[in-house]
C-alpha positions as CSV (number, residue, x, y, z in Angstrom):
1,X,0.0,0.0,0.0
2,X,1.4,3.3,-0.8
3,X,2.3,5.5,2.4
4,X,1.8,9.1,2.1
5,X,5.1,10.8,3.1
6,X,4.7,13.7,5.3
7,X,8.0,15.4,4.9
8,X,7.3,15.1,1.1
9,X,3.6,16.6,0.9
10,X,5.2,19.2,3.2
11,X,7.8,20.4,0.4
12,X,5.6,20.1,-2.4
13,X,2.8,22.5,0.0
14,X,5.6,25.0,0.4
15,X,6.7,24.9,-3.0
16,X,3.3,25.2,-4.5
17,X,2.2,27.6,-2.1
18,X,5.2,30.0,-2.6
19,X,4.3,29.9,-6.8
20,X,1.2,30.8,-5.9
21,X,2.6,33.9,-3.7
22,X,0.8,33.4,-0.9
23,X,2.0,33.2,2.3
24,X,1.7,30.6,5.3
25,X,-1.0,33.4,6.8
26,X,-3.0,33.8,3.2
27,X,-3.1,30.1,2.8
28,X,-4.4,29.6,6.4
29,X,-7.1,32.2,6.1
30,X,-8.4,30.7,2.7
31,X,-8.4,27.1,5.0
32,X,-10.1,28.8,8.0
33,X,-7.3,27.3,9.7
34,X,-4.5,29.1,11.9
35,X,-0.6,29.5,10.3
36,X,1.0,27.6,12.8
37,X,-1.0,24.8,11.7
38,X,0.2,25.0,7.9
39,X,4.2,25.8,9.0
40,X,3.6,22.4,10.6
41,X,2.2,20.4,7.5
42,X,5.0,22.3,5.6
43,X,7.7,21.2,8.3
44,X,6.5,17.3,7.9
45,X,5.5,17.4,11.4
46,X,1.7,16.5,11.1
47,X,-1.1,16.1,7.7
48,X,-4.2,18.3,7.3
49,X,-7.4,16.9,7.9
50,X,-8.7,14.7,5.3
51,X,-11.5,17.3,4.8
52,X,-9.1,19.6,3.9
53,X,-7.5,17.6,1.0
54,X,-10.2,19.2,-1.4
55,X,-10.1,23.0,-0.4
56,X,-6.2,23.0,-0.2
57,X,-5.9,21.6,-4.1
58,X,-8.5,23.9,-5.0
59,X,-6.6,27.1,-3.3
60,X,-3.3,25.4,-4.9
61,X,-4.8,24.8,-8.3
62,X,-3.7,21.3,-8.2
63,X,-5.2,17.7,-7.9
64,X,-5.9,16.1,-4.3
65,X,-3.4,13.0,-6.3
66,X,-0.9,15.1,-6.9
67,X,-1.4,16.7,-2.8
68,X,-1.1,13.4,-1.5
69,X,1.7,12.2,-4.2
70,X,3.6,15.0,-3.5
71,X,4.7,16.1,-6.9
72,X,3.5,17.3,-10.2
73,X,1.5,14.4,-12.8
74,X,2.1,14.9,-15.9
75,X,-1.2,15.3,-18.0
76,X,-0.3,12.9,-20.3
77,X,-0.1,10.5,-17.9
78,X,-2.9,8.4,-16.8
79,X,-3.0,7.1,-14.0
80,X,-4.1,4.0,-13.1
81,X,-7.3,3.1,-10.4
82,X,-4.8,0.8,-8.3
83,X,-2.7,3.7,-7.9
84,X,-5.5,6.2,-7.4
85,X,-6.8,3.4,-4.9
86,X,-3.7,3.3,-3.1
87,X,-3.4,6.7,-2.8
88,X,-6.5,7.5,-1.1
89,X,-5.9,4.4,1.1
90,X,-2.7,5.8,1.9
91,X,-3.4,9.5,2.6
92,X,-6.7,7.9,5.2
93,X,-4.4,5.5,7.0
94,X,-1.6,8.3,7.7
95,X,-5.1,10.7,8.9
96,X,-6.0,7.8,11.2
97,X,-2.8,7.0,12.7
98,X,-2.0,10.4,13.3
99,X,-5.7,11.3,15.0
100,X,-4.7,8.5,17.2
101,X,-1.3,9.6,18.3
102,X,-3.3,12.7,19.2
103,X,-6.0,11.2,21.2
104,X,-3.5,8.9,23.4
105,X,-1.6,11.9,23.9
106,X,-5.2,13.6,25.2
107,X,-5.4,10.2,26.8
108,X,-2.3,10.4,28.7
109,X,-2.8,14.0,29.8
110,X,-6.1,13.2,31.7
111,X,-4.5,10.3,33.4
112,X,-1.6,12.0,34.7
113,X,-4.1,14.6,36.0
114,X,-5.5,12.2,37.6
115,X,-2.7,10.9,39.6
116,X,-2.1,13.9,40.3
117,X,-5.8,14.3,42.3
118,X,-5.2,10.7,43.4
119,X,-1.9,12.1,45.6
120,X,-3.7,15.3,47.1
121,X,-7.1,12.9,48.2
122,X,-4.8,11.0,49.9
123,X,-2.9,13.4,52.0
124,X,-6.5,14.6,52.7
125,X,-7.7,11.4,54.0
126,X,-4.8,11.1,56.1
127,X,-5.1,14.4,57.8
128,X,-9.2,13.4,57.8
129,X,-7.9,10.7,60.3
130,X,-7.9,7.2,58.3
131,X,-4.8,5.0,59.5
132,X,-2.4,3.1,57.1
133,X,-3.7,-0.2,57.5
134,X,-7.4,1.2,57.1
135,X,-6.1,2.9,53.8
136,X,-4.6,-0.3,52.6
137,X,-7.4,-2.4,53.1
138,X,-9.8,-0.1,51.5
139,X,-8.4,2.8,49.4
140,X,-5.2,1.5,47.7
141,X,-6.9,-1.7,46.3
142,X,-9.3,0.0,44.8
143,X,-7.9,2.9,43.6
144,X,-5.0,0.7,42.6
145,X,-6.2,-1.4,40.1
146,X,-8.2,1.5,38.8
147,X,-5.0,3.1,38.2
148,X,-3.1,0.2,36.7
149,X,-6.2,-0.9,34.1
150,X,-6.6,2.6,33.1
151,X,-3.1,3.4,32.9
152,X,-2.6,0.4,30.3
153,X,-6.0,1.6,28.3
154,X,-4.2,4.9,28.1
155,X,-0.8,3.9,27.5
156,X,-0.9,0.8,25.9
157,X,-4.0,-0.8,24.7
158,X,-4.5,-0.5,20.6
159,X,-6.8,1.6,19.1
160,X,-7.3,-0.3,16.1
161,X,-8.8,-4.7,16.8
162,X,-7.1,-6.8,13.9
163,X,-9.1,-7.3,10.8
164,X,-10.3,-10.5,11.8
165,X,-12.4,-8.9,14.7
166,X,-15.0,-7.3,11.8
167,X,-15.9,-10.7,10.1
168,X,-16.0,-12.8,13.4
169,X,-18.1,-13.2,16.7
170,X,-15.2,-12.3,18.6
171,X,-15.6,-11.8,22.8
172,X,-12.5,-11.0,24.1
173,X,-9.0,-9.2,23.2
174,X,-5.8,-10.6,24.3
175,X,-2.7,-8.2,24.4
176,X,0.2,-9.1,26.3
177,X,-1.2,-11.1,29.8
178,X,-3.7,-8.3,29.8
179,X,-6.9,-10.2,28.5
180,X,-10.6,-8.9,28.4
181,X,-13.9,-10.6,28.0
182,X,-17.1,-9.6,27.5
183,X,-19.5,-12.3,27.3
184,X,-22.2,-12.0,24.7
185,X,-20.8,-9.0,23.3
186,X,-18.7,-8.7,20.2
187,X,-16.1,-7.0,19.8
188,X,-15.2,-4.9,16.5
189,X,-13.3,-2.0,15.2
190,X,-17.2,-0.7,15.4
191,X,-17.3,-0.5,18.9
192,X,-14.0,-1.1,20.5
193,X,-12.8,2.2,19.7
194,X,-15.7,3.7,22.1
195,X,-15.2,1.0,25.0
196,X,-11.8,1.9,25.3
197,X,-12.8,5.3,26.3
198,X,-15.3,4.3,28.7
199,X,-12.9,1.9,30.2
200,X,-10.3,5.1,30.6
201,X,-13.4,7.2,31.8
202,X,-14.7,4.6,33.9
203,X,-11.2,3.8,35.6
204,X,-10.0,7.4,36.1
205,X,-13.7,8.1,38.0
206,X,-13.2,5.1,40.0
207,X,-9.7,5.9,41.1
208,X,-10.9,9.7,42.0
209,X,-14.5,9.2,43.4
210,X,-13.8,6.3,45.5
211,X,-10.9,8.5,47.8
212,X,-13.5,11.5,47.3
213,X,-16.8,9.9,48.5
214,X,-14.3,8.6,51.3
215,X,-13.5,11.7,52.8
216,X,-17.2,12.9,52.4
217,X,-18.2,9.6,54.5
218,X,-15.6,10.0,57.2
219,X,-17.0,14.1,57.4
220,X,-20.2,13.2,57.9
221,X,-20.6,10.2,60.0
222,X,-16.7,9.4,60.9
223,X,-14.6,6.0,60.2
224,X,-17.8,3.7,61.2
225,X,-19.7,5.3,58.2
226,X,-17.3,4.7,56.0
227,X,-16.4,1.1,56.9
228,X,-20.4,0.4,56.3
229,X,-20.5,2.1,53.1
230,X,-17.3,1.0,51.5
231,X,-18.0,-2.2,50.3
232,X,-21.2,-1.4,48.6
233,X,-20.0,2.0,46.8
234,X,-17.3,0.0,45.3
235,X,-19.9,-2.7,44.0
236,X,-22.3,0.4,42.7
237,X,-19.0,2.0,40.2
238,X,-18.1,-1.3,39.1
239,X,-22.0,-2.3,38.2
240,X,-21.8,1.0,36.6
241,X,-19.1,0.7,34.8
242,X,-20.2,-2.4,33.2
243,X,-23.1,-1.7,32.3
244,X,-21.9,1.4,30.5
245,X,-19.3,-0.6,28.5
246,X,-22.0,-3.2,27.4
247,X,-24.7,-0.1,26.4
248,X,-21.8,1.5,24.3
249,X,-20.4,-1.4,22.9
250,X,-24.1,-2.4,21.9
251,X,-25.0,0.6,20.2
252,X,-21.5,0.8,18.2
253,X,-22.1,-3.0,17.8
């Protein structure tokens, strides 16, 4: 398949853009876009937005082919559908792979944001009065695996399920000795994109909430509330959670 090559398209852009005499800020405003963002598609260092294929060849006065090519085509020469195919094909899997890199880097923000809460709730619980052994029995598990499963949703698990998932009744994903299982549910490149972000949602919630609702608990009615409570706000999230991954993964289904 042929790979569009960014540090090409942004060399032909530049060159193109310059014959035209326009400059980075002229070809922006035509776009509706800002100019930092088009001295970075010149500099290689990401692609425009497949919607703006079109409107940039049209401000250009070239062919989208010859955009995601990267150099002239001579007029003469025809090219074939393969390559046309290929092209396209190209230019959408370089879009995707770069919109992911985004989102995990979103991804990654949020959960380091989150740890970050994570550390100040519990300084607060232990100034609130809640020993070490009581916060190892109740708040560390919890909050720990939270942590760890969304930290590997957000770090490591794939945004994209091999082919075979589309054309198959498929349950679970293996990756690594991380393995998950949904029973009755199947899993696709449909769906699997939107559980992944209620797993990150759903883990990140747990692993702020649960220290959080804590502290409320141990305000209001001291370490005996708490110790009552625990357990079954735990079970509620988790019940919650679940259910939201089946209804989304469902209705992408």
């Amino acid at each position: 398949m042929y790979q569009i090559n960014s540090e090409q398209f942004g060399r032909f852009l530049n060159e193109i853009r310059k014959e035209k005499n326009l400059t980075q800020k002229q070809l922006a405003e035509k776009l509706f876009v800002s100019d930092k963002t088009v001295s970075k598609w010149e500099r290689g260092a990401s692609m425009p937005n497949i919607s703006l294929l079109i409107p940039i060849a049209d401000v250009l006065g070239i062919t989208v082919t010859e955009l995601l090519k990267g150099e002239r085509i001579d007029v003469k020469k025809e090219l074939n559908t393969k390559e046309v195919e290929n092209i396209v094909i190209g230019s959408l899997d370089s879009f995707v792979r770069y919109m992911i890199r985004q989102h995990k880097k979103d991804w990654i923000t949020a959960y380091l944001l989150c740890l970050f809460i994570i550390i100040i709730e519990i300084i607060g619980l232990t100034m609130a009065g809640l020993s070490q052994s009581q916060m190892r029995e109740s708040i560390l598990p919890a909050c720990g695996l939270a942590v760890i499963f969304g930290g590997w949703f957000c770090f490591f698990a794939k945004e994209i399920l091999p082919v075979h998932y589309d054309s198959n009744k498929i349950n679970y994903y293996s990756q690594g000795i991380f393995r998950f299982h949904l029973a009755g549910l199947s899993l696709n490149n449909s769906n699997w994109t939107y559980i992944c972000s209620v797993c990150k949602v759903g883990m990140m919630l747990i692993s702020v909430l649960y220290p959080l609702i804590c502290y409320g608990s141990i305000i209001a009615g001291g370490i005996i509330l708490w110790e009552d409570l625990k357990d079954i706000i735990l079970i509620i999230m988790v019940i919650l959670l679940v259910g939201a991954i089946y209804i989304i993964g469902r209705k992408y289904e």
